[in-house]
C-alpha positions as CSV (number, residue, x, y, z in Angstrom):
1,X,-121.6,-130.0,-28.8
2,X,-119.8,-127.4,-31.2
3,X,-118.6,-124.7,-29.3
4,X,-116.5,-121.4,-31.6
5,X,-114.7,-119.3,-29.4
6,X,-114.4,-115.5,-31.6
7,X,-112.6,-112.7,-31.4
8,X,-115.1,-110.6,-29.9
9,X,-118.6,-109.8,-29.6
10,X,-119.9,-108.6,-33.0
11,X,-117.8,-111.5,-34.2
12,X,-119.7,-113.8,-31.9
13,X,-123.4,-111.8,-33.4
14,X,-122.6,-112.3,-36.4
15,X,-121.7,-116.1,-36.3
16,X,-124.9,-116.6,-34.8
17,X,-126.9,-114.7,-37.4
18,X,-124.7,-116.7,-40.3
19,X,-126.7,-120.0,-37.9
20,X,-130.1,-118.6,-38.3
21,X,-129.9,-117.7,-41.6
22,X,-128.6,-120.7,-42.7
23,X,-131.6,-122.7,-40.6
24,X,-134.0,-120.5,-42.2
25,X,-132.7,-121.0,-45.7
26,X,-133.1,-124.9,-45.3
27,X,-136.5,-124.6,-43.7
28,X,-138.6,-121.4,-44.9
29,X,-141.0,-122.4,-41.8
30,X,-138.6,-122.6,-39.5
31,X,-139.7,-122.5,-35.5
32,X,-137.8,-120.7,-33.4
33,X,-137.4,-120.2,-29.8
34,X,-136.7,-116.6,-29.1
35,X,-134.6,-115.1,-26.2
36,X,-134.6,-111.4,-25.0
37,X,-131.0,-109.6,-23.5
38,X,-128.1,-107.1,-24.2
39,X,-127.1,-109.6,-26.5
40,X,-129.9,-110.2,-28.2
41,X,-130.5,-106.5,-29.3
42,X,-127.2,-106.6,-31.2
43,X,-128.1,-109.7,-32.9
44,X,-131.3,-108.9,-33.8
45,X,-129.9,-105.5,-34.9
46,X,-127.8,-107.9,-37.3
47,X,-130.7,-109.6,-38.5
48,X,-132.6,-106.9,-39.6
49,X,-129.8,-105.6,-41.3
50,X,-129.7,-109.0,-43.5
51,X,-133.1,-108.7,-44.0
52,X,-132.9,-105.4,-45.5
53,X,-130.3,-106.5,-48.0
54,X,-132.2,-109.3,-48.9
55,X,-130.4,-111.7,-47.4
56,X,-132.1,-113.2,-44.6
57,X,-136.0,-114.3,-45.1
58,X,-138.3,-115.0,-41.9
59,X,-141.5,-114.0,-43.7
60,X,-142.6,-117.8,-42.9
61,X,-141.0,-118.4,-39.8
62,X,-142.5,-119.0,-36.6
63,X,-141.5,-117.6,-33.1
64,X,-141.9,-118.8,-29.4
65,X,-140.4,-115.9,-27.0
66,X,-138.5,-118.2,-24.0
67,X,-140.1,-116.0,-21.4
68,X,-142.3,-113.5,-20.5
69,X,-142.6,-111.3,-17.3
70,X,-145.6,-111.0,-15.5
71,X,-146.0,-107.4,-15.4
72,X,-149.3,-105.4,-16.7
73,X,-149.7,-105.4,-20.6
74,X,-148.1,-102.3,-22.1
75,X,-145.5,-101.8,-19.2
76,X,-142.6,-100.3,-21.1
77,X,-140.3,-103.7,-19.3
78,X,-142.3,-106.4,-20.7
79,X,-140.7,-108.6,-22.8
80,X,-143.4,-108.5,-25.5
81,X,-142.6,-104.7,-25.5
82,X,-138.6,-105.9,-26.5
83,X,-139.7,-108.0,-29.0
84,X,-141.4,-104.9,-30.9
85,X,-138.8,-102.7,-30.5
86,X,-136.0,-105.1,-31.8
87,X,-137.0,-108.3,-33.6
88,X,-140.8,-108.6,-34.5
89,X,-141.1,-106.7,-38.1
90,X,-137.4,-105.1,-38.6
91,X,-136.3,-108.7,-39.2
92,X,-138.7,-110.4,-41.2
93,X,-140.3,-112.3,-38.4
94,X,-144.2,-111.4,-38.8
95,X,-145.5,-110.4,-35.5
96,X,-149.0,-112.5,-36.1
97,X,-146.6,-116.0,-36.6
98,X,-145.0,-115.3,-33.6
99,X,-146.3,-116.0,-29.7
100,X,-145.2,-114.9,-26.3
101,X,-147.0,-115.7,-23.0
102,X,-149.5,-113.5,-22.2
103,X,-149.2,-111.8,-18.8
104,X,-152.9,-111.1,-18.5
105,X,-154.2,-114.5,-18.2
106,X,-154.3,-117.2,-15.4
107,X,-151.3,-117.7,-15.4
108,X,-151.4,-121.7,-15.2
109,X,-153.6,-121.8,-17.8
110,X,-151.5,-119.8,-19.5
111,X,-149.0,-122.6,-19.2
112,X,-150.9,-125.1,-20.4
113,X,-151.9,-123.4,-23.9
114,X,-147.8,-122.3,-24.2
115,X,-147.1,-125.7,-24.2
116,X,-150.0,-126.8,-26.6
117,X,-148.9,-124.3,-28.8
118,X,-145.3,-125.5,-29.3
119,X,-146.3,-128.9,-30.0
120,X,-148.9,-127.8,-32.4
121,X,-146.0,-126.1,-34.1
122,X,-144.2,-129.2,-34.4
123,X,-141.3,-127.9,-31.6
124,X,-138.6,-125.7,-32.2
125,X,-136.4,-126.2,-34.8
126,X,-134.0,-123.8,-33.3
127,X,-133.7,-122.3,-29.7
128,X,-131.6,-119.3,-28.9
129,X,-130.7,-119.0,-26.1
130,X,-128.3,-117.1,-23.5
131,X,-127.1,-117.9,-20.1
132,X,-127.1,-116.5,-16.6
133,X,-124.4,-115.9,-14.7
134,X,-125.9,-118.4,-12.9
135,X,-126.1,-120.7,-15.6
136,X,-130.0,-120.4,-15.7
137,X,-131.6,-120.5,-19.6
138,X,-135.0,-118.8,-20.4
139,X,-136.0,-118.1,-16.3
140,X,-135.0,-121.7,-15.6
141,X,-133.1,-121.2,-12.1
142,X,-130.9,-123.5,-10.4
143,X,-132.9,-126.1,-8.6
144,X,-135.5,-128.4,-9.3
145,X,-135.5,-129.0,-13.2
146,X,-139.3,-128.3,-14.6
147,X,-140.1,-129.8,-18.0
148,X,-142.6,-127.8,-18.7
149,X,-144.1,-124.0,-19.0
150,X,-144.1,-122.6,-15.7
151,X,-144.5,-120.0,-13.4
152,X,-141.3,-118.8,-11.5
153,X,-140.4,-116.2,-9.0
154,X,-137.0,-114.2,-10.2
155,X,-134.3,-113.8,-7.9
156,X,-133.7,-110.6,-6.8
157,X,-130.1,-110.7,-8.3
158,X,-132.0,-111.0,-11.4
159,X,-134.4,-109.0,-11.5
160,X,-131.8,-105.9,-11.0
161,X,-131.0,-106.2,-14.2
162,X,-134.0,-105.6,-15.6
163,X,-135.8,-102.3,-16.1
164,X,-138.6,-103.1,-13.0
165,X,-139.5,-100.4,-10.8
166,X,-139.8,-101.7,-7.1
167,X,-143.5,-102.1,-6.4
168,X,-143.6,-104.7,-8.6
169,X,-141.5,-106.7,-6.6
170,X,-141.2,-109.4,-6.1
171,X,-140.9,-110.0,-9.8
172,X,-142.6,-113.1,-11.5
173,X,-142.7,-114.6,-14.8
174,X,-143.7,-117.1,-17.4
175,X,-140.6,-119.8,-18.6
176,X,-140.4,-122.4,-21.7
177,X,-139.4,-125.1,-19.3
178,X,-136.5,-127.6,-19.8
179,X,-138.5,-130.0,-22.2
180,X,-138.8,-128.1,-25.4
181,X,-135.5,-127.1,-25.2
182,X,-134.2,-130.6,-25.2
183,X,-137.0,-131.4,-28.2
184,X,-135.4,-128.5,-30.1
185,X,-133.6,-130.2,-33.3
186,X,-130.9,-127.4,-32.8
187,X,-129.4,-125.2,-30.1
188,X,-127.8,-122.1,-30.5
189,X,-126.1,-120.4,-27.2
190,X,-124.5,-117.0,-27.0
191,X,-122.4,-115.8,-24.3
192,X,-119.9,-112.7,-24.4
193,X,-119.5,-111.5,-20.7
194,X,-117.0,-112.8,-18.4
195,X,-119.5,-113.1,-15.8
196,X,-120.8,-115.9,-17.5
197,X,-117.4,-117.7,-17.3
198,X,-118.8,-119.8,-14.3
199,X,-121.7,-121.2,-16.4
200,X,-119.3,-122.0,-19.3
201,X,-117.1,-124.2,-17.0
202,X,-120.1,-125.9,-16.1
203,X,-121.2,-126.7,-19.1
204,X,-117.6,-127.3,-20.7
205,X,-116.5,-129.7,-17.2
206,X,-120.3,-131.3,-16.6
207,X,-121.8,-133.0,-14.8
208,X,-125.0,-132.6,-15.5
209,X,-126.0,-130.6,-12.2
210,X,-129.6,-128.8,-11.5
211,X,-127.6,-126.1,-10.1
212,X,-126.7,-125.4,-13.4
213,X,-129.8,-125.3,-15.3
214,X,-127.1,-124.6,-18.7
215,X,-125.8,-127.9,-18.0
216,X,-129.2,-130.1,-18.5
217,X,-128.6,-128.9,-22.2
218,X,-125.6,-130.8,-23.0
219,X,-126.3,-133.7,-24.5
220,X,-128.3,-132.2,-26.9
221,X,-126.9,-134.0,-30.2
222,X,-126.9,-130.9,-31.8
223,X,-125.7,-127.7,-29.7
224,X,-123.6,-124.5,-31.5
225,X,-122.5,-122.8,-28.2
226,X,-120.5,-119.2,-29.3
227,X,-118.3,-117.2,-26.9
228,X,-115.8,-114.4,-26.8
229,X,-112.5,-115.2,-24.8
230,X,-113.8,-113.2,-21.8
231,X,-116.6,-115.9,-21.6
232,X,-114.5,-118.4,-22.4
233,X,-112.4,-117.3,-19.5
234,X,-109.4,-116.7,-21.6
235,X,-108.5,-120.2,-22.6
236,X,-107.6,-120.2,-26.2
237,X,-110.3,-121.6,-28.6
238,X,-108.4,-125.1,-29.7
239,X,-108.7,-125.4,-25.6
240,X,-112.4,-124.8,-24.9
241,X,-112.9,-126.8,-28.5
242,X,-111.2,-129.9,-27.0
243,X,-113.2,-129.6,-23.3
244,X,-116.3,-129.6,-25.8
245,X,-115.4,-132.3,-28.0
């Protein structure tokens, strides 16, 4: 694991862009796994602005989004409905190379093709990802680790934070599971809040612990975790780098 604890937040975006666009100069068909967030916006935002200068090229890059709510199509919360807004398009990524689970289909079926559809892309090359305060990843929560695409009920806590009005509670949604995030060739994980400091220490201190979803993920032999010092919980960055090492 590599972990770079930056000055701040746009320092943290734009290490992680500087990640993705070196992937996608090595591989021109790169496959990535694609998160949604605060964060996100702002690093997308910083994508697009590379790809306007010309120095950033997705045109041939593929995209898997790491969730999807199950809310009706169109509904202004969806996460298809962020990806248009802030990625798909203004950064290169074409919207026809790139998938997200559809909410208006049987749902376990839905599953099924999600997964057939990554392998036929060969995997992810690279995941983004963030993490929950609870150390969950895409919507996998603490508990039972599932492998594959699933169906998941979000926690209250959770779903607060998103833009879902109440009768469409309780909220449920569509995960990449556990398994093609550990295929992924590379990992990339973003976090910039100190209320994520709990899920650092997890990962930085193991063990591996289903309570911590985050910390399933860190053995991957090739993991780029970023943080500012308030996720970091203050420590200075030779610190974190040495709990990491």
């Amino acid at each position: 694991m590599k972990v770079r604890v930056l000055a701040d937040f746009g320092a943290v975006v734009r290490a992680a862009a500087d990640l993705v666009a070196e992937a996608a100069a090595e591989d021109p068909e790169l496959v990535l796994g694609l998160p949604t967030g605060r964060t996100m916006v702002s690093l997308y935002r910083e994508l697009a602005r590379r790809h306007r200068a010309g120095a950033l090229d997705l045109r041939g890059a593929r995209g898997f989004n790491l969730d999807e709510l199950l809310l009706p199509p169109g509904h202004p919360a969806s996460f298809r409905g962020f990806m248009e807004r802030h990625a798909w398009g203004r950064t290169g990524l074409d919207p026809e190379r790139c998938d997200v689970p559809d909410p208006a289909a049987d749902p376990q079926a839905e599953c099924a093709r999600y997964d057939r559809a990554i392998a036929d892309a060969g995997g992810l090359d690279l995941a983004i990802l963030g993490v929950g305060a609870d150390g969950h990843v895409a919507y996998n929560l603490p508990g039972e680790p599932v492998e594959t695409t699933h169906v998941v009920r979000v926690p209250p806590e959770v779903a607060d934070t998103l833009d879902v009005p109440a009768d469409r509670r309780p909220l449920r949604a569509i995960s990449m599971g556990l398994g093609p995030l550990r295929d992924a060739r590379r990992l990339l994980l973003l976090a910039t809040t100190a209320e994520k400091a709990p899920a650092v220490r997890a990962l930085r201190d193991g063990p591996e612990d289903p309570a911590w979803p985050c910390t399933l993920l860190r053995g991957h032999p090739r993991f780029d975790v970023i943080l500012t010092p308030a996720a970091a919980e203050g420590n200075p960055p030779q610190a974190i780098a040495a709990a990491f090492s």
